[in-house]
C-alpha positions in Angstrom: -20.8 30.0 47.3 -21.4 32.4 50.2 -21.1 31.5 53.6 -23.0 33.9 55.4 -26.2 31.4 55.3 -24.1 29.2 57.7 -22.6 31.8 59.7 -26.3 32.8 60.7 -27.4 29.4 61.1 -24.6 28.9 64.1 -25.2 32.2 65.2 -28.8 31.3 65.3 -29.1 28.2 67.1 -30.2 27.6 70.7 -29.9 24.2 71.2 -28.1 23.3 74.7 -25.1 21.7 72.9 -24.6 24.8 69.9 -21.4 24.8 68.2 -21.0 28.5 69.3 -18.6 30.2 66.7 -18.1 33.9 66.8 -16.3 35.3 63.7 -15.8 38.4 62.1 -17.1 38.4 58.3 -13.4 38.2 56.8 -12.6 35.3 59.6 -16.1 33.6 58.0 -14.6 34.1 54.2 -11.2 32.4 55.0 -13.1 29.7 56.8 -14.8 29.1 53.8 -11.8 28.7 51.9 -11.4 25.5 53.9 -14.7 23.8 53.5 -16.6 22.2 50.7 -20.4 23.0 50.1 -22.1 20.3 49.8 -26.2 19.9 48.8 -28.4 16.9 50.6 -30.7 15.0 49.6 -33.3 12.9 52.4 -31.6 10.1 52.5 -28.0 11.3 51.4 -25.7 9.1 54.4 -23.0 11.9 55.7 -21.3 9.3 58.0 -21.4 5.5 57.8 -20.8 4.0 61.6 -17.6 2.5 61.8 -15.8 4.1 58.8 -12.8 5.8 59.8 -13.4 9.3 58.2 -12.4 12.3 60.4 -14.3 15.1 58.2 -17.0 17.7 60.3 -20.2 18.3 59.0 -21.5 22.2 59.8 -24.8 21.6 58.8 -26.8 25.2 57.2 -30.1 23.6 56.4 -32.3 21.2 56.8 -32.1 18.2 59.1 -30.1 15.6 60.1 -30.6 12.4 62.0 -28.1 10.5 64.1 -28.3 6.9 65.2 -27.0 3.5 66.1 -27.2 0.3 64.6 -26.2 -3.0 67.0 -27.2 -6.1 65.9 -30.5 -5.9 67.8 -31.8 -2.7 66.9 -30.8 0.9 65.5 -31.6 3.6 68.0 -32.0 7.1 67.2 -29.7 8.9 68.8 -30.7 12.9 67.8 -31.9 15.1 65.1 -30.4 17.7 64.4 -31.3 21.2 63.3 -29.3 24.0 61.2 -26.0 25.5 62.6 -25.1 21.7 64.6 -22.2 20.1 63.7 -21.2 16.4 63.7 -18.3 14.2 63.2 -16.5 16.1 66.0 -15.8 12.8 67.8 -14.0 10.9 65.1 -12.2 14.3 64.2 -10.4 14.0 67.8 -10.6 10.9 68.8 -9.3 9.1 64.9 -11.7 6.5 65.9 -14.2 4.8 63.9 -17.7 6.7 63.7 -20.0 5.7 66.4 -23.0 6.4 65.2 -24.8 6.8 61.5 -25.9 10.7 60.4 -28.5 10.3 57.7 -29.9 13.5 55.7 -33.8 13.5 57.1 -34.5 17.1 55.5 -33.0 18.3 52.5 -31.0 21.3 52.7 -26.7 22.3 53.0 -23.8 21.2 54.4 -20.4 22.2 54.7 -17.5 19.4 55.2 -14.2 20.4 56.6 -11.4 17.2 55.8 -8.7 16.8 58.2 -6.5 17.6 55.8 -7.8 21.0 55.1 -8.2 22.0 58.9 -3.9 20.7 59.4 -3.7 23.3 56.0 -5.9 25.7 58.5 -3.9 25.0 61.1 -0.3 25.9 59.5 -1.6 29.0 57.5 -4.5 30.2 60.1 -3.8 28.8 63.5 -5.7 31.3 65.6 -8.8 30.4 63.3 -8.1 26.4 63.9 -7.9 27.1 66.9 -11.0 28.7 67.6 -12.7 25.8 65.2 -11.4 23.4 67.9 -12.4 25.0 70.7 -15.7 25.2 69.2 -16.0 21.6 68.7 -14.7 20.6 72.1 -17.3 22.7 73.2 -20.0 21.0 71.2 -18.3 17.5 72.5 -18.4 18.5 76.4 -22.2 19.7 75.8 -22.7 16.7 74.5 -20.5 14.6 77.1 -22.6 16.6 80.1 -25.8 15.6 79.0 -27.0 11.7 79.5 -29.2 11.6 76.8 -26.8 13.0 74.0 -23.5 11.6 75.5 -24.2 8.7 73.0 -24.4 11.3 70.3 -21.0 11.9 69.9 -20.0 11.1 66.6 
């Protein structure tokens, strides 16, 4: 499975809170190495608020919806578009998921577990560590911007 349909999707996307990666084609083959393709379905739930899961979604196509359930209402949070990523709250913080990412559009994603990025870590550091910059990035976009601060998942 080739990677080079996510790598253009990040390298693509203009949204103010982009997961800006820059890697060299061998530095996107070893990343791949790491994550598991996964086809969606509409409907297909990538994270269930609450659960304790500290996986990252680097979504490649289709669309995405985040939102919150309370026990008044659910409130839709974002949607979001190829080359976003979420789960980068829960992958810090080892909190609970705050928020509920539903599959709205068919398409790809690719998961990376926290026990492959610790195997990333030991055996490719430089490339963890420029996945984790990457996510913080994404998180203080997120953090700086009222409207998506809640969309932190």
């Amino acid at each position: 499975m080739s990677i080079q349909n996510l790598s253009r999707a990040i390298a693509e996307n203009n949204s103010n809170d982009a997961f800006a990666l820059t890697l060299n084609v061998q530095q996107w083959e070893t990343l791949a190495g790491y994550l598991q393709p996964i086809a969606t379905g509409v409907g297909d739930v990538l994270i269930e608020q609450g659960t304790h899961d500290r996986s990252v979604y680097f979504l490649e196509s289709g669309a995405i919806s985040v939102h919150r359930v309370s026990s008044k209402e659910q409130m839709k949070l974002a949607v979001l578009m190829p080359g976003s990523v979420v789960g980068e709250g829960s992958f810090f913080s080892r909190e609970p998921h705050s928020a509920n990412v539903v599959v709205t559009g068919a398409g790809r994603v690719w998961r990376l577990t926290a026990v492959r990025f610790l195997e990333m870590s030991n055996r490719q550091p430089n490339l963890a560590l420029e996945i984790s910059m990457g996510l913080g990035a994404v998180i203080a976009k997120r953090m700086a911007h009222r409207s998506k601060r809640v969309a932190v998942t």
